[in-house]
C-alpha positions in Angstrom: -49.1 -228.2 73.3 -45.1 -228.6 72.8 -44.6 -227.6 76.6 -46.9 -229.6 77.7 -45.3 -232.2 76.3 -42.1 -231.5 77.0 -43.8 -231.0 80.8 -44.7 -234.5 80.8 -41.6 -236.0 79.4 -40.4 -234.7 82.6 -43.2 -235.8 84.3 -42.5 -239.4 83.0 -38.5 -239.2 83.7 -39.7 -238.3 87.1 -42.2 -240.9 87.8 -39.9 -243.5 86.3 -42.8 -244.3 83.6 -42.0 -246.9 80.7 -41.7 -245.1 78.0 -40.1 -244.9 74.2 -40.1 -242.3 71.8 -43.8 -242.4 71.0 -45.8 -244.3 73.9 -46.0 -244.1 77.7 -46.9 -247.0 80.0 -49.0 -244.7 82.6 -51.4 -247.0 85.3 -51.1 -249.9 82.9 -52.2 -248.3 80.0 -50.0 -247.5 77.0 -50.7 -243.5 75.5 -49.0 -242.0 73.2 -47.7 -238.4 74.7 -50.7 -236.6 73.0 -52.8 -238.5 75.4 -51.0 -237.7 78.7 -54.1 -235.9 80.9 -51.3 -234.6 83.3 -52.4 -231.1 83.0 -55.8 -231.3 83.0 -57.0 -234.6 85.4 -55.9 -234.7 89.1 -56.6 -238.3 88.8 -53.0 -238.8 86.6 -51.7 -235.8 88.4 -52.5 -237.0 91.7 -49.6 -239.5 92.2 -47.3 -237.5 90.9 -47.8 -235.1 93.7 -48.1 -237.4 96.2 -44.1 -238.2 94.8 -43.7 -234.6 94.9 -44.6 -234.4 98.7 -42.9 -237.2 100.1 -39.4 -236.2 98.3 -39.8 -232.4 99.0 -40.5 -233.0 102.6 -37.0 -233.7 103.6 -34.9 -230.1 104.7 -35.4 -226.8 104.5 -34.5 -226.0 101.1 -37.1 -228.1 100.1 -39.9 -226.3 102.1 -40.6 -223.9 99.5 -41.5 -226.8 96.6 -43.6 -228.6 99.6 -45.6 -225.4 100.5 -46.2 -224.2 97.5 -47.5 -227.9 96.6 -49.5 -228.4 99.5 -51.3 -224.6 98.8 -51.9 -225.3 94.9 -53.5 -229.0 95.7 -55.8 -226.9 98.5 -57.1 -224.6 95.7 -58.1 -227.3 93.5 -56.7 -225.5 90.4 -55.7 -227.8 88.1 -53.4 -225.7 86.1 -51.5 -223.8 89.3 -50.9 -227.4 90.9 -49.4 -228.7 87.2 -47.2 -225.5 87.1 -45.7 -226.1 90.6 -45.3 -230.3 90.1 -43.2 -229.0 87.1 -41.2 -226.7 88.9 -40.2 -229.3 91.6 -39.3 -231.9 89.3 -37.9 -229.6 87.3 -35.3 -228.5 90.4 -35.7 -232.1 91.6 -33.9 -233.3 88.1 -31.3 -230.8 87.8 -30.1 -231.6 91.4 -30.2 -235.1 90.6 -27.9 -234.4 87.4 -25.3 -232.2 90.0 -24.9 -235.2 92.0 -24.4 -237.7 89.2 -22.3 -235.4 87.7 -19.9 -234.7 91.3 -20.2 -238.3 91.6 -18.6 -239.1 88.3 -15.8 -236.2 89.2 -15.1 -238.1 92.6 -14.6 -241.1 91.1 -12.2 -240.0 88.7 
């Protein structure tokens, strides 16, 4: 349960969700994170691939987050497709903190 819900923390940072340190704003509907159906509804997990896609379809370094996307939302299993959104965001988020962090180097 603990990395799930450290899974949809990320989820939430990714997605840009309102949140606070016990309730998330998901599809209008405050939860608290013991709530969060990420990992087991493709309805809530649906958009966040759809994200997924559209930023990992951009270069070739990406291609390997889009297939492997793409081939777990073909199989339908709910628990393959969560473990791949994860890694992507995941990677996603740790290139975003690189570039905030060169960013704040250059500026310096």
């Amino acid at each position: 349960m603990k990395e799930n819900n450290n899974n949809n923390r990320l989820i939430i940072e990714f997605m840009k969700y309102p949140a606070d340190h016990f309730t998330v704003v998901v599809r209008g509907r405050k939860y608290t994170y013991d709530e969060l159906q990420f990992d087991t509804s493709h309805d809530w997990l649906t958009p966040v691939v759809r994200r997924c896609l559209v930023l990992a379809n951009t270069g070739d370094e990406w291609d390997q987050y889009y297939d492997a996307i793409q081939y777990a939302t073909l199989d339908s299993d709910i628990e393959n497709l969560y473990e791949k959104v994860i890694d992507f965001i995941t990677f996603y988020l740790s290139l975003k903190q690189e570039i905030l962090a060169y960013k704040s180097l250059a500026d310096k």
